[in-house]
BANU-170359 format. One record per residue (C-alpha): residue number from 0; residue in three letters; y, x, z. Coordinates in steps of 0.25 Angstrom, whole numbers. Example, Ala and Ser with C-alpha at 12.3 -4.5 7.8 and 13.67 -1.06 7.14 Angstrom:
<r num="0" residuo="ALA" v="-18" u="49" w="31"/>
<r num="1" residuo="SER" v="-4" u="55" w="29"/>
***
This chain:
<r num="0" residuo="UNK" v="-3" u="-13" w="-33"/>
<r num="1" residuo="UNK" v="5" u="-19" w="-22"/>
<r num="2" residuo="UNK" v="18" u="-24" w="-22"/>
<r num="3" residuo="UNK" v="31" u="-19" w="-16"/>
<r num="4" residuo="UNK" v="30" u="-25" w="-1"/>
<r num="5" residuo="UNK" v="15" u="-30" w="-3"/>
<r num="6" residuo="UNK" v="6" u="-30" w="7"/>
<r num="7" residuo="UNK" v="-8" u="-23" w="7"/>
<r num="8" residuo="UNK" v="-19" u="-30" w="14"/>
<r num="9" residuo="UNK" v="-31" u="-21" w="16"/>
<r num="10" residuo="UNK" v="-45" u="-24" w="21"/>
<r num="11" residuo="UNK" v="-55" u="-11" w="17"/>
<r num="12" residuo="UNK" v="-68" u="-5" w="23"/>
<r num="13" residuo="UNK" v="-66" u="8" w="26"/>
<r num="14" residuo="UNK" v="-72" u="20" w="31"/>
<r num="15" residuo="UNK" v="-76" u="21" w="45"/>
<r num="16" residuo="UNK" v="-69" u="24" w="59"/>
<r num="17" residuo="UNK" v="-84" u="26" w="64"/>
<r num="18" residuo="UNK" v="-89" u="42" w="61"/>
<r num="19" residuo="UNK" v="-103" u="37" w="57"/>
<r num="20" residuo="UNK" v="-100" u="24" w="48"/>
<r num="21" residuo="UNK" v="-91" u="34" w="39"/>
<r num="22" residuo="UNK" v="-101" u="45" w="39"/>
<r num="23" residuo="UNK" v="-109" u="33" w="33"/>
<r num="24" residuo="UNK" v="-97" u="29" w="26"/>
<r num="25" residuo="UNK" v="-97" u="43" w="18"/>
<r num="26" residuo="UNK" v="-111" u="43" w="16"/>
<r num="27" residuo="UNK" v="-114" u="31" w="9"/>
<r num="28" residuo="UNK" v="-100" u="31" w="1"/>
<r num="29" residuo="UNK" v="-105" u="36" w="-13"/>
<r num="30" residuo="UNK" v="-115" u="23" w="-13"/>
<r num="31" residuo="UNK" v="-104" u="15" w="-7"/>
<r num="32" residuo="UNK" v="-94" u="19" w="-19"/>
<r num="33" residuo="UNK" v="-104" u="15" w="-28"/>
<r num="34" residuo="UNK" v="-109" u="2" w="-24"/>
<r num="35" residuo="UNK" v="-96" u="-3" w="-20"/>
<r num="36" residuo="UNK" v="-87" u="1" w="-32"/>
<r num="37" residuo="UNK" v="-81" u="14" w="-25"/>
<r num="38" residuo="UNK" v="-78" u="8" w="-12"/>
<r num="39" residuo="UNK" v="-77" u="20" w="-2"/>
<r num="40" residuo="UNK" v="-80" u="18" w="11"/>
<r num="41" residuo="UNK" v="-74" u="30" w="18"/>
<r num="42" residuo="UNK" v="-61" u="30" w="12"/>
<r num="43" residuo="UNK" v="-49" u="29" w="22"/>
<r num="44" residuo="UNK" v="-40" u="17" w="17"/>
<r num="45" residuo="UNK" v="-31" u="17" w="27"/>
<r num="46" residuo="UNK" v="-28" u="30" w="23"/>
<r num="47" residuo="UNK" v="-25" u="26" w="6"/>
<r num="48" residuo="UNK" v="-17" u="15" w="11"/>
<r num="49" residuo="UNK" v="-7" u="24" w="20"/>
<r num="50" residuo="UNK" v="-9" u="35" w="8"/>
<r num="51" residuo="UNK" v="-5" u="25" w="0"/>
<r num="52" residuo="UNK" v="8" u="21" w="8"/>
<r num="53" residuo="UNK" v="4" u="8" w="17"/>
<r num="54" residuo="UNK" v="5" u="7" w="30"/>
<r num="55" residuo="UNK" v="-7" u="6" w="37"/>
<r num="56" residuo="UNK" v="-3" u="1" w="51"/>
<r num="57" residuo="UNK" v="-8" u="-13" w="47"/>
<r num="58" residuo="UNK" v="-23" u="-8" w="45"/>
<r num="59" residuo="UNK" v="-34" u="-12" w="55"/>
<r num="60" residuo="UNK" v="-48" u="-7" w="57"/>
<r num="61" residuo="UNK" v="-58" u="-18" w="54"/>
<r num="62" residuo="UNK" v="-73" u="-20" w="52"/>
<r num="63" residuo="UNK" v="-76" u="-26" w="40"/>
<r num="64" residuo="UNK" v="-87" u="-37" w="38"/>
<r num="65" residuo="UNK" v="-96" u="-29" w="30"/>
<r num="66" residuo="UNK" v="-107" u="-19" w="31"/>
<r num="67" residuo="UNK" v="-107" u="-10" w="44"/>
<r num="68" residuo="UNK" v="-104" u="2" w="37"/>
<r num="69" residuo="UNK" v="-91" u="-4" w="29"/>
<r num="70" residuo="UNK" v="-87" u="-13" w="41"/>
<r num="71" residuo="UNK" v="-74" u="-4" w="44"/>
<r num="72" residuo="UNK" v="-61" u="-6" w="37"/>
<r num="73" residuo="UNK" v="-47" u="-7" w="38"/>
<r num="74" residuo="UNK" v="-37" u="-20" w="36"/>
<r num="75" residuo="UNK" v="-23" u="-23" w="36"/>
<r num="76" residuo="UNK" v="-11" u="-26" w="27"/>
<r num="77" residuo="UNK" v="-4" u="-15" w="22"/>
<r num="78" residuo="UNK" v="11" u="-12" w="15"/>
<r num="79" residuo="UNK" v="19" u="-1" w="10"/>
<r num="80" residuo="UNK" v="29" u="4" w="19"/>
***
């Protein structure tokens, strides 16, 4: 639930610009869902959030500190046009 004029801030591990790391991506997903409570890691969140109405012009690429294969993800903060 957001506010009328709230602000979204976002910071999510997402799949992969990188061909091979999102064929890994979609190969270990069914483990991933199920060890990490339905996490997906090859679901476009930039593309939900525009879906959903934000504008994402305020989202960055960044590598996240954690294992190589979740390293990259997307910030920014976000609000409805």
């Amino acid at each position: 639930m957001l506010k009328p004029n709230g602000t979204l801030c976002v910071v999510e591990h997402v799949r992969s610009p990188d061909q091979g790391t999102a064929r890994w991506q979609d190969r270990v997903r069914p483990l991933w869902q199920t060890v990490f409570g339905g996490c997906d890691p090859t679901r476009d969140i930039a593309r939900a959030l525009e879906n959903a109405g934000f504008d994402t012009q305020g989202i960055s690429r960044i590598e996240l500190p954690l294992p190589w294969r979740a390293k990259p993800g997307i910030a920014g903060v976000l609000r409805l046009p």
